[in-house]
C-alpha positions as a printed Julia matrix, in Angstrom:
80×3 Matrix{Float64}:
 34.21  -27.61  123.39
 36.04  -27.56  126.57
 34.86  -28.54  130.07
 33.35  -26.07  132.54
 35.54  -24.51  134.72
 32.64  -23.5   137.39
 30.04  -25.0   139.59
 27.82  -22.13  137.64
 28.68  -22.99  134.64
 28.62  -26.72  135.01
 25.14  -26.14  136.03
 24.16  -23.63  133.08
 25.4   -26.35  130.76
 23.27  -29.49  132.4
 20.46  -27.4   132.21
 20.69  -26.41  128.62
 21.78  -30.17  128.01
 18.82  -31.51  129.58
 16.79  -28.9   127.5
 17.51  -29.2   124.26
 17.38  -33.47  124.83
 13.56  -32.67  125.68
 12.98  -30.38  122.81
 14.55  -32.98  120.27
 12.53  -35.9   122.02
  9.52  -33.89  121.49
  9.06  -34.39  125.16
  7.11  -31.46  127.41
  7.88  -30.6   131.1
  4.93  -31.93  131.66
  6.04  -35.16  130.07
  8.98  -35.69  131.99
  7.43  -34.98  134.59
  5.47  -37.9   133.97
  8.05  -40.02  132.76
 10.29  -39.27  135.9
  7.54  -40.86  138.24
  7.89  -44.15  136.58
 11.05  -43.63  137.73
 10.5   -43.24  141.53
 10.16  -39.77  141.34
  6.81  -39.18  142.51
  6.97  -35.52  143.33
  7.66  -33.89  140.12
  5.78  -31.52  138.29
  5.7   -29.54  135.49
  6.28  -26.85  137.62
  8.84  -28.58  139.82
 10.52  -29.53  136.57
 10.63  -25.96  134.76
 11.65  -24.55  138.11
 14.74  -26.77  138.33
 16.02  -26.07  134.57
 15.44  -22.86  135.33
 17.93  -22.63  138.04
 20.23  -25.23  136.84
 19.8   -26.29  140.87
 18.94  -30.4   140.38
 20.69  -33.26  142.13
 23.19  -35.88  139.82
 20.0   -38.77  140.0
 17.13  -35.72  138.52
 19.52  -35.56  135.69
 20.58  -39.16  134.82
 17.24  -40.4   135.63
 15.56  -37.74  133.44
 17.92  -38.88  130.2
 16.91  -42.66  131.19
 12.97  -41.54  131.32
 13.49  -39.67  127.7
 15.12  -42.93  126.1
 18.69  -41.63  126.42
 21.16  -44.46  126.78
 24.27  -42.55  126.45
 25.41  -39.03  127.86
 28.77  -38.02  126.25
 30.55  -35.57  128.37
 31.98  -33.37  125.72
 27.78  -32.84  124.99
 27.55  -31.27  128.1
């Protein structure tokens, strides 16, 4: 696969990244929402979550910290 070429498309792909990690963690928005606030994020929800993988609109430390919350120690580029 090659890289993205666009800020949309680097965004599309983040967000489907981030979504399929959740679905094979077995892990709910609700969940990471959770998860995230052991994490210092103490204003997400499951709405605030779904809203922002819906866009594809989160900042670099959502999406790191969210693949530290779900257990993810690793994040190969080429999976993105």
């Amino acid at each position: 696969m090659s890289f993205a070429k666009t800020e949309p498309e680097w965004a599309e792909r983040a967000s489907r990244h981030l979504k399929a990690e959740l679905k094979k963690a077995g892990i709910t928005y609700a969940g990471l929402a959770n998860l995230l606030k052991k994490h210092g994020f103490k204003n997400e929800t499951r709405a605030s979550v779904s809203s922002k993988l819906a866009s594809g609109a989160f900042a670099p430390a959502f999406f790191v910290a969210s693949q530290v919350a779900i257990g993810r120690e690793t994040i190969r580029l080429e999976d993105v």
